[in-house]
C-alpha angles and dihedrals in degrees: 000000000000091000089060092040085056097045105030127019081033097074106025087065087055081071114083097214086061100047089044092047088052098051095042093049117010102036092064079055102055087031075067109041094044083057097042104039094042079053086055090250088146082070091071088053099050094070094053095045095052089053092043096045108358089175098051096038081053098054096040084061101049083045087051090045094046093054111018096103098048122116099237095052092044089059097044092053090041094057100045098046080050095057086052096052123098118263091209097082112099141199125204130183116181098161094060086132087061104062109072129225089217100052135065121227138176113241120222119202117191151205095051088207117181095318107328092308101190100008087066092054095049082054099055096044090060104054102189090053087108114020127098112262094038132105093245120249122349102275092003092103104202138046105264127172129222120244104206121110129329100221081067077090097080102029115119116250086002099065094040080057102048094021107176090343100087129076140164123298105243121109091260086060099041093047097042087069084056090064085056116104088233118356120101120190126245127195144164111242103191090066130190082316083067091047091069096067094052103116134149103212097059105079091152094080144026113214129218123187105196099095084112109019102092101155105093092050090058090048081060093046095046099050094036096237127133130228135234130205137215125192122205104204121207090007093114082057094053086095143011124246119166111253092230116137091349088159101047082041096053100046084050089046086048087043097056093020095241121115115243101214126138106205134195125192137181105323083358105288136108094283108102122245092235130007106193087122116159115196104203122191108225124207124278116277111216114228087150091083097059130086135246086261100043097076090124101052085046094051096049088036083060098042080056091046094049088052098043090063104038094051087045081058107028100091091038090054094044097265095097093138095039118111116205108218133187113238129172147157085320098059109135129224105219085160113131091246086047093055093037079063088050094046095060085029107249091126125049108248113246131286106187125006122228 
């Protein structure tokens, strides 16, 4: 592969007429598959090619299965769904003297969004953000590894992206990138619960779904390392979902650990309806400096932190009329379809309002 890449595409992208022709008409197509394949679209085609052609679709996956973790085809993939991706996402970092060179942290991204929408696109643009002998994401300033999921590992076009550096997201995973001579983890910890708010027609509130979720915050104090956090703006507007038993759905999303959204993009498929997304690294915060029994002080401290700096960047980043809320396990659906349960008696009636 990287014999042909050398010889041939090498120079064919040096012409003009090449490199034109491919942004005008190969570039929307990889702009779709990157979308649709990192949202899992390829799963609605594999039914209908194991009934088509059984024996081939077999074989494609046990090929898929035999390469897919080897270096050459991970960078392949990577490039070309990079050249897909949108160059309007953006990454700032404005806090880079705070994070020490001498010190490990866990990096938070939030929101979760559908699936890491923006932040995923940063990643396949710049191909060396995960391997191993990068520097880690644009701005980000160090390697760091996503703790996740490990079968992440073996996912298409996610795997290609985070390649070895990704692991589950229980205190063994996420410490284990601290005995590392330079990888910090990174998680969200908002999880699939926090999908289910991403909607782009409420623009009124933010939502965050950590009122309840402390443990990464006692990692951080047991093991005396800050977090930083990273916001993705405009990245819970990327795609519709109707905000129907967002509550019910979240606390069954949270339960079997998959995010029950129903998206719509542009024309109602997988590609978002914008894609003007800013990450923006926020400043440490510093759990290092709380006790083993002040878990709760340094998780509503962080909930504070995490707001201070969102509404100090939210008008700056095109979100100037948007409120970032807490929500957890007793978020209430006072939806219509929500009240029309409660009527005939399917859902329990509230207890406590947002």
């Amino acid at each position: 592969l990287k014999l042909v890449a050398k010889r041939v595409l090498q120079p064919l992208w040096q012409q003009e007429a090449v490199r034109k022709f491919c942004d005008a008409g190969v570039r929307p197509v990889l702009y779709y598959l990157f979308h649709s394949w990192r949202l899992f679209g390829y799963i609605w085609v594999l039914p209908a090619l194991m009934a088509w052609k059984p024996r081939n679709t077999l074989l494609g996956l046990l090929a898929y299965g035999a390469i897919h973790r080897q270096p050459a085809w991970q960078m392949c993939w990577h490039k070309m769904f990079g050249y897909g991706a949108s160059r309007r996402h953006r990454i700032v970092n404005n806090v880079k003297h705070l994070i020490r060179d001498d010190k490990r942290y866990l990096f938070s991204l939030h929101p979760h969004s559908v699936l890491a929408d923006g932040w995923h696109s940063i990643i396949a643009r710049n191909v060396d953000s995960f391997s191993s002998n990068g520097e880690g994401p644009p701005e980000v300033g160090r390697k760091i590894a996503l703790c996740f999921a490990p079968i992440i590992k073996h996912v298409p076009v996610h795997q290609e992206m985070y390649r070895d550096n990704c692991a589950g997201a229980d205190r063994k995973s996420i410490v284990k990138w601290w005995n590392t001579p330079d990888t910090d983890p990174a998680l969200i910890p908002g999880g699939f619960s926090e999908a289910v708010f991403s909607n782009s027609a409420d623009k009124r509130y933010e939502y965050s779904y950590i009122k309840d979720r402390k443990g990464f915050v006692k990692i951080c104090i047991d093991a005396g390392k800050d977090i930083v956090p990273i916001y993705t703006f405009k990245s819970t507007w990327m795609y519709y979902n109707p905000g129907i038993l967002k509550g019910l759905r979240a606390r069954i999303s949270q339960r079997f650990s998959v995010g029950l959204v129903a998206l719509f993009g542009r024309f109602g498929t997988s590609m978002p309806l914008r894609d003007d997304t800013v990450t923006v690294v926020f400043p440490p915060f510093e759990a290092s400096k709380y006790g083993e029994n002040q878990l709760d002080e340094a998780h509503r401290d962080y909930m504070a932190h995490l707001k201070t700096h969102f509404d100090a960047n939210k008008a700056e980043y095109g979100m100037p009329d948007t409120e970032l809320v807490f929500v957890g396990r007793d978020f209430v659906d006072d939806d219509a379809v929500a009240r029309g349960l409660q009527k005939i008696g399917l859902l329990a009636k509230p207890r406590s309002r947002l």
